[in-house]
SENUTI-678434 format. One record per residue (C-alpha): residue in three letters; x, z, y. Coordinates in steps of 0.001 Angstrom, whole numbers. Each point is the difference from the previous one (the first is absolute). Last residue first. Layout:
N
+--------+---------+---------+---------+
: fidren :      c1 :      c3 :      c2 :
+--------+---------+---------+---------+
:    ALA :       X :       Z :       Y :
...
+--------+---------+---------+---------+
END
This chain:
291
+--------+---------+---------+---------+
: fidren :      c1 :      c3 :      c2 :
+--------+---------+---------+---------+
:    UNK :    8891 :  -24587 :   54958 :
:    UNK :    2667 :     272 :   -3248 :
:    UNK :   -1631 :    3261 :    -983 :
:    UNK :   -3978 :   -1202 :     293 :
:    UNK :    1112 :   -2754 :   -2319 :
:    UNK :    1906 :    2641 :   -2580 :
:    UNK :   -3424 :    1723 :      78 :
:    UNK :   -1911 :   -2518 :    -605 :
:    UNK :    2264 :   -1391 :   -3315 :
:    UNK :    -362 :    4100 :   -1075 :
:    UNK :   -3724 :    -311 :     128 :
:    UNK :     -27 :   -3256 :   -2043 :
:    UNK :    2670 :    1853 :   -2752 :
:    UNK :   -1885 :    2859 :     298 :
:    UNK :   -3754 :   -1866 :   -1181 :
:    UNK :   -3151 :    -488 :    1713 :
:    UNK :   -3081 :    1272 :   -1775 :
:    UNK :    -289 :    -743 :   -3913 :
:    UNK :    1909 :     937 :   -3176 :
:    UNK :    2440 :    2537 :     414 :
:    UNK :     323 :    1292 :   -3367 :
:    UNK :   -1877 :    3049 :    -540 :
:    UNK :   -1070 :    -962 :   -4187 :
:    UNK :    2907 :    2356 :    -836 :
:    UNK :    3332 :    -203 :   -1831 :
:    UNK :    3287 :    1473 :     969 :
:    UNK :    -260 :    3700 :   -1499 :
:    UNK :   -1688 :    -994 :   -3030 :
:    UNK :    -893 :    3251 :   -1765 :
:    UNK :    -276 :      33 :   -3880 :
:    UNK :   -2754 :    1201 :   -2074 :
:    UNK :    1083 :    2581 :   -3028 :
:    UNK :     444 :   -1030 :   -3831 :
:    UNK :   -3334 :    1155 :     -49 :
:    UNK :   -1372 :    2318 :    2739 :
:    UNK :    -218 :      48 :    3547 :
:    UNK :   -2451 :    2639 :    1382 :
:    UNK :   -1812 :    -644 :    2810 :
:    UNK :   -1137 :    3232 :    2463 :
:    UNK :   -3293 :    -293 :    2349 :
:    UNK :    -278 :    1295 :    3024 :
:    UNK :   -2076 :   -2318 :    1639 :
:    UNK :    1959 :   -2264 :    2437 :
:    UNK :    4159 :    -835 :    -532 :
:    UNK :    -679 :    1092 :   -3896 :
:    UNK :    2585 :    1989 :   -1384 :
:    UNK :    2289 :   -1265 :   -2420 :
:    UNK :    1455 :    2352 :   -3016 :
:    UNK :    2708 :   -1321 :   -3139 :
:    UNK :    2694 :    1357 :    2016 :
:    UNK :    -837 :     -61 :    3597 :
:    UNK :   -1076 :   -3781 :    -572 :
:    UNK :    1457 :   -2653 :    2641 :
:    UNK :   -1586 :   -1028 :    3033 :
:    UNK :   -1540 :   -2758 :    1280 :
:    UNK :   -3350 :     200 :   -2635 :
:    UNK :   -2419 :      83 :    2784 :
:    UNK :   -2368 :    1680 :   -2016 :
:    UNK :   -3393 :     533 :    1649 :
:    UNK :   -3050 :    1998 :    -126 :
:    UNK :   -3183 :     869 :    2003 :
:    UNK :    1196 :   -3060 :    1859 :
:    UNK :    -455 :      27 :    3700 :
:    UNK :   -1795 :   -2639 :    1806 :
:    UNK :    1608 :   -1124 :    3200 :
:    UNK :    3245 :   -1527 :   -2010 :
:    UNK :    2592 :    2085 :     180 :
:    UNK :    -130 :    1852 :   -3122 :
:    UNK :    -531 :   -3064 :   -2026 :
:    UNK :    3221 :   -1172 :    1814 :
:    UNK :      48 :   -3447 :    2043 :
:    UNK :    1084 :   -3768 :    -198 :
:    UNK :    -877 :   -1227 :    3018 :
:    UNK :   -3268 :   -2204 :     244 :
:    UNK :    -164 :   -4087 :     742 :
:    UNK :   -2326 :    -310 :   -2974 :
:    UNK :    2180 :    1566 :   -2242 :
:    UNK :    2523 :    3716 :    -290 :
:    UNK :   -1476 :     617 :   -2719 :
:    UNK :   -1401 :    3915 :     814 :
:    UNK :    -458 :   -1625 :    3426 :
:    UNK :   -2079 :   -2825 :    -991 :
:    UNK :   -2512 :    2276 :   -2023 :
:    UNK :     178 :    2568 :    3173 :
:    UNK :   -1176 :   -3149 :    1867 :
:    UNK :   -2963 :    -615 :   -2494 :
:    UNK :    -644 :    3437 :     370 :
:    UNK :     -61 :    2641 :   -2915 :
:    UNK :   -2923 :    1667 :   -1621 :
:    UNK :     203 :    3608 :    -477 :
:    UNK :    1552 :    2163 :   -2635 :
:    UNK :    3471 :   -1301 :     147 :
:    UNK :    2712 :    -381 :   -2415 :
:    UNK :    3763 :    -965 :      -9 :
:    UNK :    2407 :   -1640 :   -1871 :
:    UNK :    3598 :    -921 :    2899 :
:    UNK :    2127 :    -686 :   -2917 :
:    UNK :     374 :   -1635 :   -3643 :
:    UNK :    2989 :   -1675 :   -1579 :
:    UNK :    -227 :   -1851 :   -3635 :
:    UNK :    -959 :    -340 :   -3370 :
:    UNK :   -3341 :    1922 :    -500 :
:    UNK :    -406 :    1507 :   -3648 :
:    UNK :   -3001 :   -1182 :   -2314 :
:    UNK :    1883 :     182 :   -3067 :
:    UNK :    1918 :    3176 :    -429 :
:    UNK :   -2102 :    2158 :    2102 :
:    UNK :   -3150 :   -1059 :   -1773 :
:    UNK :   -2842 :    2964 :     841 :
:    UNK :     707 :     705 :    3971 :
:    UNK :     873 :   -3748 :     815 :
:    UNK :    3642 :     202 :    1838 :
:    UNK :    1912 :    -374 :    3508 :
:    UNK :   -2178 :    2326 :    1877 :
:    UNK :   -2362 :    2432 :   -1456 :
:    UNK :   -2892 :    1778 :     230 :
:    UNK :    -523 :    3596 :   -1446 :
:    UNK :   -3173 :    1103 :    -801 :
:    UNK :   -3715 :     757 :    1114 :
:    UNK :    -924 :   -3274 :     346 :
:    UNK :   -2365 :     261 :    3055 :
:    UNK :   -1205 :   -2926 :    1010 :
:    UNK :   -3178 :    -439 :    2292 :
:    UNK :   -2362 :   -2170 :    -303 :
:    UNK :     -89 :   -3668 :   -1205 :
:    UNK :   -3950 :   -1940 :     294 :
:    UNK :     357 :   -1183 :    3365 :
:    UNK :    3286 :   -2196 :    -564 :
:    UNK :    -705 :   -3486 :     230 :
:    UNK :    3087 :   -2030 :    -704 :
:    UNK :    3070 :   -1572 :    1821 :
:    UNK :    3416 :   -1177 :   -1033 :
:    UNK :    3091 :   -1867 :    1605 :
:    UNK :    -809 :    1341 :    3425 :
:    UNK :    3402 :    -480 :    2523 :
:    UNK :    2293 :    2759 :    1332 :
:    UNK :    2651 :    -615 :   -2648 :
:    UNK :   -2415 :     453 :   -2847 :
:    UNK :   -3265 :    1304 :     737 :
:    UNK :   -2648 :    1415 :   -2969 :
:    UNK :   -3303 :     128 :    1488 :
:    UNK :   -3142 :    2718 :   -1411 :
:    UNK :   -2906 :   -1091 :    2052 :
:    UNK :   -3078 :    2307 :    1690 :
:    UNK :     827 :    3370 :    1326 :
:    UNK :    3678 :   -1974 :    1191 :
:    UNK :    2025 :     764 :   -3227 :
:    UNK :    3356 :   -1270 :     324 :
:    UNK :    3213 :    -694 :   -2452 :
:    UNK :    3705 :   -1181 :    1414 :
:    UNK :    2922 :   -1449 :   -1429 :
:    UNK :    2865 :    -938 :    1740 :
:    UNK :    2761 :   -1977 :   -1295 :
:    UNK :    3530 :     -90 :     218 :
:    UNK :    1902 :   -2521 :   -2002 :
:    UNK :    1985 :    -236 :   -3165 :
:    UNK :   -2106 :   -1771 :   -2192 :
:    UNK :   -3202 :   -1324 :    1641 :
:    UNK :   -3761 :    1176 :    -472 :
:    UNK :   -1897 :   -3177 :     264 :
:    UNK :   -2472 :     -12 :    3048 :
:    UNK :   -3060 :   -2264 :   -1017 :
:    UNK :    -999 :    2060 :   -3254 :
:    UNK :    -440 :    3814 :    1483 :
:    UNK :   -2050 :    1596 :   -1946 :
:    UNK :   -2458 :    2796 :     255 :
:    UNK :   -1851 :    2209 :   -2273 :
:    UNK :   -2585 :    2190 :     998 :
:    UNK :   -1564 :    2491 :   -3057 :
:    UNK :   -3247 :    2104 :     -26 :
:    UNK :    1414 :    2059 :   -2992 :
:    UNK :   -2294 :    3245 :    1308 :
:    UNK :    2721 :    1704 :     677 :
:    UNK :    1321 :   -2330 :    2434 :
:    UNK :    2254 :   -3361 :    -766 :
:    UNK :    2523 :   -1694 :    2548 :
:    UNK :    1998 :   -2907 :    -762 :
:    UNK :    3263 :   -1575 :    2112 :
:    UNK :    1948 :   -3517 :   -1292 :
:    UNK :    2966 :   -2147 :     963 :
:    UNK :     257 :   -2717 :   -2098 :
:    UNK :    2888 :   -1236 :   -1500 :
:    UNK :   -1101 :   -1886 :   -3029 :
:    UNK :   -3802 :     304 :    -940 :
:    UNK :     -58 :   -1354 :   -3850 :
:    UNK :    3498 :    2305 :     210 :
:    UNK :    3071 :   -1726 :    -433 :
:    UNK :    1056 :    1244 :    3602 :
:    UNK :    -838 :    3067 :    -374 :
:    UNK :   -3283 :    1492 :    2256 :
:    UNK :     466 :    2044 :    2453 :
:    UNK :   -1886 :    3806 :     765 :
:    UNK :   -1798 :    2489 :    1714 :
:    UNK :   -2104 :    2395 :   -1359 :
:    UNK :   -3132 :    2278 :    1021 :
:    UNK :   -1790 :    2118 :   -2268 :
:    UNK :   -3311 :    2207 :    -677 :
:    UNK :      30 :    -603 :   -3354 :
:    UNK :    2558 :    -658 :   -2681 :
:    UNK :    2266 :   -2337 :    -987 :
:    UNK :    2269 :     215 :    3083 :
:    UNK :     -66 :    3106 :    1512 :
:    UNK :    1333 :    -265 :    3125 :
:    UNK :    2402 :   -2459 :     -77 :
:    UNK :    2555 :   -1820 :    2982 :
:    UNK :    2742 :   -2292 :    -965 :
:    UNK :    -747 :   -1963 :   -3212 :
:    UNK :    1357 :   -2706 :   -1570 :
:    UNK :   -2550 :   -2362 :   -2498 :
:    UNK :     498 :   -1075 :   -3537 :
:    UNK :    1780 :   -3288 :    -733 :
:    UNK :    3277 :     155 :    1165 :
:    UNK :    2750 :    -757 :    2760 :
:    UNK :   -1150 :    1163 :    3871 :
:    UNK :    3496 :    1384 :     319 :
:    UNK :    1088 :    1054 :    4139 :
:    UNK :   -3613 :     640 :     575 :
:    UNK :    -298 :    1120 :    3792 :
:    UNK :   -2313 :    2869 :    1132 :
:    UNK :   -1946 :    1003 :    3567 :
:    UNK :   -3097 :    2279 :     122 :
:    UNK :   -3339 :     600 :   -1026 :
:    UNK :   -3048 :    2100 :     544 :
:    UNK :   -3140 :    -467 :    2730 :
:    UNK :   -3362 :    2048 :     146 :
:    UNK :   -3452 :    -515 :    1824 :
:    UNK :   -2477 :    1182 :    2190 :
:    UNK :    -511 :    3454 :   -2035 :
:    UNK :   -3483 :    -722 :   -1200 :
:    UNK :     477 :   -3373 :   -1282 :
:    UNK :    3396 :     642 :    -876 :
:    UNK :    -569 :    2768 :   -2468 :
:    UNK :    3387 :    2113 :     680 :
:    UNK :    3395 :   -1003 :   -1919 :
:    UNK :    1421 :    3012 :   -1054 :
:    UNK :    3952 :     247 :     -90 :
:    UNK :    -245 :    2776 :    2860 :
:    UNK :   -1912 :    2534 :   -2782 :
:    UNK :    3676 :     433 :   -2075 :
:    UNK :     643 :   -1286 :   -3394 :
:    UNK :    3598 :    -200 :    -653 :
:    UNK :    1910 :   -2744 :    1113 :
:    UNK :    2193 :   -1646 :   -2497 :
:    UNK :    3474 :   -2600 :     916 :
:    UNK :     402 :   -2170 :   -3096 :
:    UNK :    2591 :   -1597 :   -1711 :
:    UNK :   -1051 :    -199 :   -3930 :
:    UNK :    1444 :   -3358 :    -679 :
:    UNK :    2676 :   -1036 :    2836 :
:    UNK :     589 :   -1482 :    3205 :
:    UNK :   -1871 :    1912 :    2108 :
:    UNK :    1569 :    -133 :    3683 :
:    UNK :   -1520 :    2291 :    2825 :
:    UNK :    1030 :   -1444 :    4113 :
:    UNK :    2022 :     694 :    2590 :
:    UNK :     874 :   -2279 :    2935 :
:    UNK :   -2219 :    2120 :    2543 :
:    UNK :    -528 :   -1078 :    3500 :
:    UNK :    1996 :   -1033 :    3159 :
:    UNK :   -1653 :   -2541 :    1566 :
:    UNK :   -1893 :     986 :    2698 :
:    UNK :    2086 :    3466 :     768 :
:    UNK :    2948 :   -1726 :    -494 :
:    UNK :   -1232 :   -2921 :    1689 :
:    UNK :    -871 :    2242 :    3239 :
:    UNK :    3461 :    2029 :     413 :
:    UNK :    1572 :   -3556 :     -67 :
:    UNK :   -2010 :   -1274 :    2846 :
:    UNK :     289 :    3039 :    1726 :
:    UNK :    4185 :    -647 :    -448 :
:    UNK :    -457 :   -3478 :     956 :
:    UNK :   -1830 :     928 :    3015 :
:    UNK :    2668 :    2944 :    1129 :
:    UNK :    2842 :   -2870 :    -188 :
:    UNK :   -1907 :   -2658 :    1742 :
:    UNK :    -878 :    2923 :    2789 :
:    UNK :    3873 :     819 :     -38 :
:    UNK :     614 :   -3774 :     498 :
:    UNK :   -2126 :     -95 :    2749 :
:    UNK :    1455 :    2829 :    1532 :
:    UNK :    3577 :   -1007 :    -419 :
:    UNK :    -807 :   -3494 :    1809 :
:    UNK :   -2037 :    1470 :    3095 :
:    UNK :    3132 :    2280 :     182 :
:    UNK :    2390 :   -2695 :     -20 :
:    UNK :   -2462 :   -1868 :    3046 :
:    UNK :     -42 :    2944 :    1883 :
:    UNK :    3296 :     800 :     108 :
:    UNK :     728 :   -4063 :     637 :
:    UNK :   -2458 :     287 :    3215 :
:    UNK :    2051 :    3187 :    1037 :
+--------+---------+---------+---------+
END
C-alpha cells in the first residue's frame, strides 16, 4: 500500500512537472512570439505611397495634448553624400514632416534626423548627433510634441529637443511616402528595412516611449498595443497583396512602386532582447524534473 502510494505520489508530480512545462511553453510563445517580417528598399525609385487621407493629419499639439510618429528601420548601406530617407510628406514644400539619415561622407555623417514644418513655414528641425545611426542594425526612431517641445528619441532615449509653440497643425494634402523623398526618387532613396511606423495624435508616455523600444527595463511592444492607440500604423509583417498593403490601424492603402519593395520574411527589430530568456527557463525546468 505504502509503495502504491509512494509510485503514485511520483507519477503525479511528474505529471504536474509535465503540465508546468507545457504552460510555461504556451506562455513564451505568446510572450515571445512576434513578427520576423520586415519592408526592404534596396533600390532607386522603391517606394511604398499613401494617398492623402484625413488620418495622416497631425492635430495642433498645443490644443490637442500632443502627437507622436515614428517607427523602427535599419540601414543596411549608409554609403554617400546626400541623405536616405524613410518617411516624407511633402518634402520641399509646406506643411511637412520628414524623417531621415545622413550618408556617411556627409558634413553630418550618419545621423538620424526628423523635421516638421506647418503652413505657415514655422519649421522644427531635430538632430540626433550623440547616437550614430549604425549599418545594419535596428533602430527606433521616434518624434513628440508635448503642447510645449518638439523631441526626436532614438532607441527610447532624447537625442533632440526644441520649443515647439509656434508649429500647428499639418495637413499636406498629398501622398507620403516610405522608402523615398517625394521630388528626387533617384537620389534621395532609403537603403534598407523598415517596420512597426506608426502615428498618434496625442502625446505618448514616457513608459509607452520605453515600450515602443523595448528600453528602460520595458518589453518590446506593438504600436497597437501600447495604451495609446495610433490613428495609424503599418506593421509592415506581411507581404504586399500585389503591389497593395493595408494599414494594420487607419485604413489606409500603400502602394509599392518602382522596381517594387521587397518583403523580408526573417528580419524584424522583435528579437528577444530583455526579460528572462528560454534557454534559463528551460535550465529551471529540467531542475524541477530531476527533483
Amino acid at each position: 500500500m505504502v509503495m502504491k502510494l509512494k509510485t503514485k505520489m511520483m507519477n503525479t508530480k511528474r505529471m504536474t512537472t509535465r503540465k508546468l512545462k507545457f504552460l510555461i511553453m504556451i506562455s513564451l510563445m505568446m510572450v515571445y512570439t512576434t513578427a520576423t517580417a520586415s519592408w526592404v528598399f534596396d533600390t532607386e525609385g522603391e517606394r511604398v505611397s499613401v494617398g492623402d487621407n484625413a488620418v495622416l493629419t497631425i492635430p495642433d499639439h498645443s490644443a490637442s495634448g500632443g502627437w507622436a510618429i515614428g517607427g523602427w528601420f535599419k540601414v543596411t548601406n549608409n554609403t554617400g553624400t546626400a541623405y536616405q530617407y524613410m518617411l516624407d510628406w511633402n518634402y520641399g514644400a509646406n506643411p511637412a514632416v520628414y524623417f531621415y539619415v545622413s550618408e556617411d561622407s556627409q558634413a553630418d555623417p550618419d545621423e538620424g534626423k526628423s523635421a516638421v514644418r506647418d503652413a505657415g513655414a514655422d519649421e522644427k528641425l531635430l538632430t540626433s548627433t550623440t547616437a550614430p545611426i549604425v549599418n545594419n542594425t535596428w533602430i527606433h526612431i521616434l518624434m513628440v510634441a508635448d503642447g510645449t517641445n518638439i523631441t526626436l528619441y532614438i532607441d527610447g532615449s532624447s537625442a533632440a529637443t526644441s520649443s515647439s509653440t509656434l508649429v500647428d497643425a499639418i495637413d499636406a494634402a498629398t501622398s507620403m511616402y516610405f522608402g523615398d523623398r517625394n521630388d528626387t526618387p533617384a537620389s534621395r532613396n532609403f537603403v534598407g528595412k523598415m517596420a512597426e511606423w506608426a502615428k498618434w495624435d496625442t502625446e505618448l508616455t514616457a513608459t509607452e516611449i520605453d515600450q515602443l523600444s523595448g528600453t528602460n527595463g520595458q518589453s518590446l511592444t506593438a504600436p497597437n498595443a501600447i495604451a495609446t492607440a495610433p490613428a495609424w500604423y503599418f506593421a509592415m509583417d506581411n507581404d504586399f497583396s500585389g503591389n497593395n498593403y493595408t494599414s494594420e490601424t487607419g485604413s489606409l492603402t500603400g502602394v509599392r512602386s518602382g522596381a517594387g519593395v521587397a518583403f523580408d520574411i526573417n528580419d524584424h527589430p522583435w528579437s528577444i532582447t530583455s526579460g528572462t530568456s528560454i534557454p534559463v527557463i528551460y535550465r529551471h525546468l529540467d531542475q524541477m524534473k530531476k527533483k
